[in-house]
C-alpha positions in Angstrom: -58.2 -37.5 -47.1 -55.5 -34.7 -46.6 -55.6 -32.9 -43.4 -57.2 -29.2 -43.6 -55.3 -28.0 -40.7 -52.2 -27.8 -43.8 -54.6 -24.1 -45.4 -54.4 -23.1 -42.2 -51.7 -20.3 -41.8 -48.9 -21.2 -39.3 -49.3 -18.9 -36.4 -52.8 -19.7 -36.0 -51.7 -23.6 -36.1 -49.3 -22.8 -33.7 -52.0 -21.6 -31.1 -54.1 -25.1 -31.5 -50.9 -27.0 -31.2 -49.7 -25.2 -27.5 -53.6 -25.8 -26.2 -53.6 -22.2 -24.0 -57.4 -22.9 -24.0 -58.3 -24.4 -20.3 -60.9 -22.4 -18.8 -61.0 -22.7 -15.2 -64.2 -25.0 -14.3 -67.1 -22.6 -13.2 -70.2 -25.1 -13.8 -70.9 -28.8 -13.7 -71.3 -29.0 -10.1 -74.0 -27.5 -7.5 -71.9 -24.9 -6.3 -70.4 -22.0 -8.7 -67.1 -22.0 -7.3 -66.0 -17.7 -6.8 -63.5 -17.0 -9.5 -61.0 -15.0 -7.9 -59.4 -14.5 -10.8 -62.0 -12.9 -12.5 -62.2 -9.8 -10.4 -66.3 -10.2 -10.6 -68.3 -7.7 -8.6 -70.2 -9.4 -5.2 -72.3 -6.8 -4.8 -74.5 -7.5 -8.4 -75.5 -4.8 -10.7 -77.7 -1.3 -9.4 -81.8 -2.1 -8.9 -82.2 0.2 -12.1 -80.1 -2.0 -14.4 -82.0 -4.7 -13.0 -85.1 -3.0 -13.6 -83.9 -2.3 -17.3 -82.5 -6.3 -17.7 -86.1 -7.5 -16.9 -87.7 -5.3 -19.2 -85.1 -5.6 -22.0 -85.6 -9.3 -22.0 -89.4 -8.9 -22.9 -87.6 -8.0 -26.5 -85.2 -10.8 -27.3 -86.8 -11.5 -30.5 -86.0 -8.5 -32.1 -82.7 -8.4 -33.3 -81.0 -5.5 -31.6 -80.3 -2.2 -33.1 -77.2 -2.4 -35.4 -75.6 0.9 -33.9 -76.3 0.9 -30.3 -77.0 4.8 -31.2 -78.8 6.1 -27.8 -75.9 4.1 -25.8 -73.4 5.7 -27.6 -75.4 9.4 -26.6 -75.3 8.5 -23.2 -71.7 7.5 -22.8 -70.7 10.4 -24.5 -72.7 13.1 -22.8 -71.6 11.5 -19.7 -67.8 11.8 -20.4 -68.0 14.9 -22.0 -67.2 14.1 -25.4 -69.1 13.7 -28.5 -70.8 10.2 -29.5 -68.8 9.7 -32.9 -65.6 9.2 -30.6 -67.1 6.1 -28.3 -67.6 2.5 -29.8 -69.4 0.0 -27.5 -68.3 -3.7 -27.8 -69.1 -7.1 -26.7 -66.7 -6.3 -23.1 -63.3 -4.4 -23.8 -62.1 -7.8 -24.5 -63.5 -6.7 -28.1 -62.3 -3.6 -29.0 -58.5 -5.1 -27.7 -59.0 -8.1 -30.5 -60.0 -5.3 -32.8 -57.2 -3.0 -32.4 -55.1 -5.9 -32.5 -56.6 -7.0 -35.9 -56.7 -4.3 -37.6 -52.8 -2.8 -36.5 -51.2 -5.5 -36.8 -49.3 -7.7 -39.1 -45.9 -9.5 -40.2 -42.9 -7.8 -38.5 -45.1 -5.9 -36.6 -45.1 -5.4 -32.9 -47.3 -3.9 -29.6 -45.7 -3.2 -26.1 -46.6 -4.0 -22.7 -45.4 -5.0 -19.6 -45.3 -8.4 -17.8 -47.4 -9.1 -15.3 -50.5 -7.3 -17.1 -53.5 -8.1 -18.6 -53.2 -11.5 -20.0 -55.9 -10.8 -23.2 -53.1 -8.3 -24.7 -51.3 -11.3 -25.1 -54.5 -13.3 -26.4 -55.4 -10.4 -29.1 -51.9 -10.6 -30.5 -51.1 -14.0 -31.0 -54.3 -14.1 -33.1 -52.5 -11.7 -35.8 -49.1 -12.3 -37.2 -47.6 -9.6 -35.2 -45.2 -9.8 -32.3 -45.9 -8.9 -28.3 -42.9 -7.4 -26.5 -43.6 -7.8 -22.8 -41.4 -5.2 -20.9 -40.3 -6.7 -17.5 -41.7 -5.5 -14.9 -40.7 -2.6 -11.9 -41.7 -3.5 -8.3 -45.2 -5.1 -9.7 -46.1 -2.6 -12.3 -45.6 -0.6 -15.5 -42.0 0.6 -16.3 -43.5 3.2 -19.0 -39.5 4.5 -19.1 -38.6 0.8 -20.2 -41.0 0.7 -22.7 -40.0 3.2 -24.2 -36.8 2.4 -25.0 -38.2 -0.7 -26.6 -40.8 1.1 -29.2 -39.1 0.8 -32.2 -40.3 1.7 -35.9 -42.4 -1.5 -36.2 -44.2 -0.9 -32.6 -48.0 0.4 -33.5 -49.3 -0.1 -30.5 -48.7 0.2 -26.6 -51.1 -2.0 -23.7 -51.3 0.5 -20.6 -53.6 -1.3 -17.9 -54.1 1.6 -15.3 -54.6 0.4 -12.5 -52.5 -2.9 -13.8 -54.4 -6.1 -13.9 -53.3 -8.4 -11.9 -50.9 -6.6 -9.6 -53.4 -3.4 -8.9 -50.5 -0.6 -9.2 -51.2 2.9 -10.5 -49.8 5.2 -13.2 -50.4 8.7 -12.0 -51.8 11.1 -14.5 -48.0 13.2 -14.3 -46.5 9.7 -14.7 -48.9 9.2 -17.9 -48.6 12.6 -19.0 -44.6 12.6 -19.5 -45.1 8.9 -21.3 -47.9 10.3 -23.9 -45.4 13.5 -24.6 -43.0 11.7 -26.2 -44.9 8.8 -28.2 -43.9 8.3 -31.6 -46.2 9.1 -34.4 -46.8 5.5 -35.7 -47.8 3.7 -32.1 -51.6 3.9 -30.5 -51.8 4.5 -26.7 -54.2 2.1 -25.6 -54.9 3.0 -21.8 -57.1 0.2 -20.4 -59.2 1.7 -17.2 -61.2 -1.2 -16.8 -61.0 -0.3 -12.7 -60.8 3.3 -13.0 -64.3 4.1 -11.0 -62.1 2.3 -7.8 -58.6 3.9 -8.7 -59.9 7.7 -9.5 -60.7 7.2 -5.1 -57.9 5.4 -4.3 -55.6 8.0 -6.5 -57.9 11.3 -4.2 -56.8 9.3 -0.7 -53.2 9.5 -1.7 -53.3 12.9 -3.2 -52.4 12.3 -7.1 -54.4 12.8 -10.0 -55.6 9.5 -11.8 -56.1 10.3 -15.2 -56.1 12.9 -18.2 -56.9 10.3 -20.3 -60.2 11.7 -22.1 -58.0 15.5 -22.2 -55.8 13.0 -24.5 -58.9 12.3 -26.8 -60.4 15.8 -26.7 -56.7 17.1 -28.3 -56.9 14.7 -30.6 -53.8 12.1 -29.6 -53.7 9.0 -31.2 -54.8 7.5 -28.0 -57.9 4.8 -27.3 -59.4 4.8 -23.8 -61.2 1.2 -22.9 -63.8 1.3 -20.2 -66.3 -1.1 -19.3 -69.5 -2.4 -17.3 -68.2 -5.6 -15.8 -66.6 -4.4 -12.8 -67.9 -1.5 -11.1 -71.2 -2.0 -12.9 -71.1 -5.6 -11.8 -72.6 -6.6 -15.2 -69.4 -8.8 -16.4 -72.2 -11.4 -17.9 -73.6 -8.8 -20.5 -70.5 -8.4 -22.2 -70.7 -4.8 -22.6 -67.4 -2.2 -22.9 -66.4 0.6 -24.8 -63.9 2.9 -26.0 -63.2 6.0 -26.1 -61.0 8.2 -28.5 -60.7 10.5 -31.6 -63.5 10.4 -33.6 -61.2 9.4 -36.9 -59.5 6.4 -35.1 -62.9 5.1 -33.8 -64.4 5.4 -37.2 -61.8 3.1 -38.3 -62.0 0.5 -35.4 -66.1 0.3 -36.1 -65.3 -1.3 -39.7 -63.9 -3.9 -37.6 -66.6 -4.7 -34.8 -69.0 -8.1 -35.4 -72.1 -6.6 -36.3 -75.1 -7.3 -33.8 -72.0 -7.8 -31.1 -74.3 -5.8 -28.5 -77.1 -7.7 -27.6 -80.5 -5.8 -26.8 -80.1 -7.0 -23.4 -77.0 -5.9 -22.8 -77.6 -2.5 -24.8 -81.0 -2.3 -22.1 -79.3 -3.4 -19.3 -76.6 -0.7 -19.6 -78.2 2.5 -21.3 -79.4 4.1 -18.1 -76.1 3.7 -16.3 -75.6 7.5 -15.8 -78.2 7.5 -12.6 -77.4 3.6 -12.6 -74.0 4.4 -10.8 -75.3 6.6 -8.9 -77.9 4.3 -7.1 -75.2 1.6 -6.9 -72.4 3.3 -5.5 -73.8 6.8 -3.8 -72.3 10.1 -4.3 -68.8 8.6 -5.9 -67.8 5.2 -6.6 -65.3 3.6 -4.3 -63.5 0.0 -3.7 -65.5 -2.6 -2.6 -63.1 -4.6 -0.8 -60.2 -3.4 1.3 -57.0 -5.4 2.0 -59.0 -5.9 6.1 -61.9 -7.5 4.3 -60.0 -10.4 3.1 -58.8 -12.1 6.7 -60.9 -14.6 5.8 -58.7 -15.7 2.6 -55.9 -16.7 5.3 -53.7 -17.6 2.3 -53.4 -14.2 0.8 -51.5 -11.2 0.7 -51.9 -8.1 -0.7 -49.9 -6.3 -3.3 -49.5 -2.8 -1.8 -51.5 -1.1 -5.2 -55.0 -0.8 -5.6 -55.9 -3.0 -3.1 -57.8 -5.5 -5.1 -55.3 -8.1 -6.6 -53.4 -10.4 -4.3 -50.9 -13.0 -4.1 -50.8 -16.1 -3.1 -48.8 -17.5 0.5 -49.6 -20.7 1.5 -51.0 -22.1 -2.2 -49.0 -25.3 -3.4 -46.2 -24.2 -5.5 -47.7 -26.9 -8.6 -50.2 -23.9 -8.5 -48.0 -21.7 -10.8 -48.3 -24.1 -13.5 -51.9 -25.3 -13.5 -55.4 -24.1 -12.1 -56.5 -24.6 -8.8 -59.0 -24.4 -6.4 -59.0 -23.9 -2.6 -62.0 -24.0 -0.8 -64.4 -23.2 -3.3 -62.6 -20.6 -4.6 -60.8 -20.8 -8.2 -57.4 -19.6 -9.7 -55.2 -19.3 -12.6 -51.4 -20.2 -13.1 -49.7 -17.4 -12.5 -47.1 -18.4 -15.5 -49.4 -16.7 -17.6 -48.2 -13.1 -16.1 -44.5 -13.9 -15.5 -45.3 -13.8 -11.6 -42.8 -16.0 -10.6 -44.0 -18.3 -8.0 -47.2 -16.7 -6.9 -50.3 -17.3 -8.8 -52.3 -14.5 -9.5 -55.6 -14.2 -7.6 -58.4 -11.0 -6.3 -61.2 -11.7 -3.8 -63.8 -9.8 -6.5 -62.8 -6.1 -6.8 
């Protein structure tokens, strides 16, 4: 019997061949080991998404509404912009495979830097197109070194502000003077995954965080990725969204599995407007501080956005291979280009 794996094209072959797929092991045993790679909120979600889960689940055999319409309303009236320019996906994880999908191609290319978030990586490899990882300046973006790389087969550039894994931050002048002179064929994709923590962080040393949604209301070709896994602490929905010009997200939507927000999730997260509020008071702020993590004796923090450390006193065989100290689970920090410090956060 020939082998089918020949009809399948090349650089999807090439994936299955490398084996990148080893999740780190977070069942099978008594204890669910903390993840502290995953960045997952300790805290848990706000009573009232709770409230909403419990009633949403009552539901789950009705299939869930196709266009997520009254979630899309409430994002939008709570960012200001109008519900045609948001698209909620299964996690942001989604609408980065999408972008990648649908941009992308043979002798094409996307930008980021090294040391960022790993599933820019993951979404690219997937299409026939190229990821240029731009080294990295003292643990973060080098948005002037990336832009000498754009070239005329770049169409799309991975911001993660604040980065994931090192936690530094782009300022919104910093952002401002990189959107100014983006060429007319590349997307700006600025992922603020932990923007609820970094818009604080960025008041306490007296920048401005972001203009990102200004971007979207004059019409830039620029997507905005938010989502409810970390400050929400609803990671296990698998709920995110984007945010950007109403002709770009039309676009993207053609591309989005249909049904890919459950009724749970869509339940669990359409009230998050007073949601927040409950959960985090008056204004969202970070939920672990660089004090709080004495009892991690092996870590150090990285002197961003206080959430993402680095390892110490963690075997060096740890930069190739997953590993778990104590009860608490991490990932080869080869994957980032970190040198010899695997990659690790204590939750955000």
């Amino acid at each position: 019997m020939p082998d089918f794996s020949q009809f399948i094209p090349a650089h999807v072959r090439k994936l299955v061949e490398s084996d990148q797929s080893k999740p780190l092991n977070q069942s099978g045993s008594g204890t669910k080991p903390i993840a502290l790679n995953l960045n997952e909120n300790p805290f848990g979600p706000s009573p009232l998404a709770l409230k909403a889960l419990k009633e949403a689940i009552e539901q789950v055999h009705r299939y869930p509404e196709i266009h997520a319409v009254d979630l899309h309303e409430e994002i939008a009236a709570f960012h200001g912009v109008k519900p045609e320019q948001v698209l909620v996906t299964a996690g942001a994880t989604e609408f980065l495979c999408i972008i990648a999908r649908v941009l992308l191609g043979p002798g094409l290319n996307a930008a980021t830097s090294a040391c960022s978030f790993i599933v820019y990586k993951l979404a690219t490899q997937v299409t026939e197109g190229k990821l240029v990882e731009v080294p990295a300046r003292n643990n973060g973006y080098d948005l002037e070194a990336i832009a000498k790389t754009m070239d005329a087969n770049t169409r799309i550039v991975f911001i993660s502000n604040p980065n994931n894994p090192t936690g530094t931050l782009l300022t919104a002048n910093e952002i401002d003077h990189f959107v100014e002179g983006l060429p007319n064929h590349v997307l700006l994709v600025l992922d603020e995954a932990y923007g609820d923590f970094a818009s604080d962080f960025a008041k306490q040393r007296g920048v401005e965080y972001s203009h990102a949604l200004d971007y979207v209301r004059a019409d830039r070709d620029i997507i905005v990725l938010k989502t409810f896994s970390k400050a929400h602490g609803l990671a296990g929905l698998r709920v995110g969204y984007g945010i950007g010009p109403a002709r770009l997200i039309s676009m993207f939507a053609q591309a989005r599995s249909i049904f890919s927000v459950s009724s749970v999730a869509k339940g669990g997260t359409e009230q998050f407007r007073t949601g927040r509020r409950a959960f985090f008071g008056p204004k969202p702020t970070r939920l672990c501080s660089p004090q709080d993590l004495d009892k991690f004796s092996f870590l150090r923090c990285w002197n961003g956005c206080c959430w993402f450390c680095g390892a110490l006193a963690v075997p060096r065989s740890c930069c190739s291979a997953s590993w778990d100290v104590g009860g608490a689970q991490g990932d080869p920090c080869e994957h980032w280009h970190a040198g010899a410090k695997p990659t690790l956060s204590p939750g955000v």
